[in-house]
C-alpha angles and dihedrals in degrees: 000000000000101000088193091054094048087049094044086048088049081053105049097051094046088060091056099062117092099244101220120155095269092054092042093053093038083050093055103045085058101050081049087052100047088045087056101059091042097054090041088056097060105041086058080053089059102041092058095045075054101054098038089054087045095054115091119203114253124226118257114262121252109243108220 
């Protein structure tokens, strides 16, 4: 898949809707929704580098 023909198409289609107040600020929520997921995701990423790095291997038990 092209990645530059799918951008100029978001473009494109962002360009044909009339910006008035109501689709700017539909337009940025969902920019701030879609930038919270992102940034949660990767803090979770990095929580759980965090915790695997911080686990030591225990020694194995000794059976009776």
């Amino acid at each position: 898949m092209n990645l530059f023909a799918l951008a100029q198409a978001l473009v494109n289609g962002a360009a044909s809707l009339p910006m008035d107040e109501n689709s700017l600020s539909m337009l940025l929520m969902l920019v701030g929704v879609v930038g919270g997921v992102l940034v949660t995701g990767y803090f979770k990423q990095l929580r759980a580098k965090a915790v695997k790095a911080e686990r030591k291997p225990q020694p194995p038990r000794k059976r009776d």
